[in-house]
C-alpha positions in Angstrom: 9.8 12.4 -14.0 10.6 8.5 -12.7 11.3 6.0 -14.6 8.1 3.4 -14.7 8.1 0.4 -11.6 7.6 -3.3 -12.0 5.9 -4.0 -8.6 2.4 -1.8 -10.2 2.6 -3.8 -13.1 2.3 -7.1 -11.1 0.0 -6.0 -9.0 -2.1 -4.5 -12.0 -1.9 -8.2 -13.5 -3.2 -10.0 -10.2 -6.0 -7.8 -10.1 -7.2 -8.0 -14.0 -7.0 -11.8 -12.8 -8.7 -12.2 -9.7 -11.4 -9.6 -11.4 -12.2 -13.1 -13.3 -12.0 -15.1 -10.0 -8.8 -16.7 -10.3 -7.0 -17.4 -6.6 -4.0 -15.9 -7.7 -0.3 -16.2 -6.2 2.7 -13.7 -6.9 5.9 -15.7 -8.0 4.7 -18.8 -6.1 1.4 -21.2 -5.2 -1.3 -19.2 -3.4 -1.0 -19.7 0.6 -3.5 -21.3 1.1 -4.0 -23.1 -1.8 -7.7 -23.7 -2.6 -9.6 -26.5 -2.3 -10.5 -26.9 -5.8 -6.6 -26.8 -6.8 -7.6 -24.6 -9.5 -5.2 -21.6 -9.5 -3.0 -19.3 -11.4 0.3 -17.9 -10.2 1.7 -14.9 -11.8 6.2 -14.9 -12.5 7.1 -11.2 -13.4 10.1 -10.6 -15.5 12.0 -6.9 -14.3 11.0 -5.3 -17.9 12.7 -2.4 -19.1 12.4 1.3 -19.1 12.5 2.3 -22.5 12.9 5.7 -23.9 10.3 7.4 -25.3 12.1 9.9 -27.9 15.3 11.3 -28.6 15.4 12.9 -25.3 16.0 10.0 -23.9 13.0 10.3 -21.0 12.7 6.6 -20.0 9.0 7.3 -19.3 8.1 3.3 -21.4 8.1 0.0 -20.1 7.6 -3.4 -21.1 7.6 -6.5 -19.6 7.4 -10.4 -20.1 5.8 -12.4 -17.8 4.0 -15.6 -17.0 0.7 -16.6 -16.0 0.7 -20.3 -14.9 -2.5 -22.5 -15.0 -2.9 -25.0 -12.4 -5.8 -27.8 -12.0 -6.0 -31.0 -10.8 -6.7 -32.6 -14.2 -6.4 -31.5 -17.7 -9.4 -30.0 -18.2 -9.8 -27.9 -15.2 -6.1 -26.4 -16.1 -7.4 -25.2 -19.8 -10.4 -23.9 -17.9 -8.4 -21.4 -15.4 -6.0 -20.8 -18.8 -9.1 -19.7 -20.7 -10.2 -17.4 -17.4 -6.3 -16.0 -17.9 -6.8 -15.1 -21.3 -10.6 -13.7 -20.3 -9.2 -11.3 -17.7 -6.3 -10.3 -19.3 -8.1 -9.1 -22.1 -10.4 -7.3 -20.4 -7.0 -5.3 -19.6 -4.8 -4.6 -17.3 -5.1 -1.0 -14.8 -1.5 0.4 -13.6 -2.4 4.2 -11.6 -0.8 6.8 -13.9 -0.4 4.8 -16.7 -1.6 4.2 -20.0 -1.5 0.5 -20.9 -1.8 -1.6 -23.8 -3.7 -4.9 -23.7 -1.1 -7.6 -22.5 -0.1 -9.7 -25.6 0.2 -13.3 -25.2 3.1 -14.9 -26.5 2.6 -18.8 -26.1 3.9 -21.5 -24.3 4.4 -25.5 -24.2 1.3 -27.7 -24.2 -0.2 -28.8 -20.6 2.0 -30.7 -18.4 1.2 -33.0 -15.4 3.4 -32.7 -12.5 3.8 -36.2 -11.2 6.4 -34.6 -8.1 3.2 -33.8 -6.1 0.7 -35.6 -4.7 -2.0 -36.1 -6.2 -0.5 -34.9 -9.4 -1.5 -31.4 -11.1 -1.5 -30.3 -14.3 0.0 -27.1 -15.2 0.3 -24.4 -17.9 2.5 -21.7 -18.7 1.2 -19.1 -20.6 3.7 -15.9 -21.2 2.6 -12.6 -22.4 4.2 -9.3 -22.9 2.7 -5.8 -21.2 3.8 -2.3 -22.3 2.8 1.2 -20.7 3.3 4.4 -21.2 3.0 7.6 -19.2 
């Protein structure tokens, strides 16, 4: 028996998001980026293997990560953040796995990123995923 793999995880995550129709990128902006500048990019912590009893069978996993809203104002950005919370809890599919809803765990208000230009606004959302075998 393996232990459980991060990289399934993420890719289970992308999917549940672009289900919604999200352009999504993995740990950075989509390439391209869309016209609309309405995206979400998904950071994926490593997680942990966890055991599942006294036998010590690392067969559970769980994970924080982060689903960033992106728009080019405010309200555009709270509009891909509500299609983030939409797909993720319609749930999230990992082959072999049994997994839990993802579990969202906050984050700071929206912020506009004057570094670009024209500026974006942009929210981080973070949420925690567990699975079992």
């Amino acid at each position: 028996m393996s232990t459980p793999a991060v990289l399934p995880h993420r890719d289970g995550i992308v999917a549940a998001l672009e289900a919604v129709n999200l352009v999504v990128g993995r740990g950075a902006a989509p390439d391209p980026v869309p016209a609309s500048r309405m995206y979400a990019v998904v950071y994926m912590s490593p997680g942990r293997s966890v055991s599942e009893s006294l036998a010590d069978l690392r067969t559970n996993f769980d994970a924080l990560f982060q689903v960033t809203a992106v728009g080019p104002d405010e309200e555009r950005c709270l509009w891909v953040a509500d299609r983030v919370r939409a797909g993720l809890h319609a749930g999230v599919t990992v082959e072999g796995r049994a997994v839990w809803r993802p579990e969202e765990i906050g984050g700071p208000p929206v912020i506009r990123d004057d570094d670009v230009s024209p500026p974006l606004f942009f929210l981080p959302i973070q949420f925690m995923i567990r699975s079992t075998s």
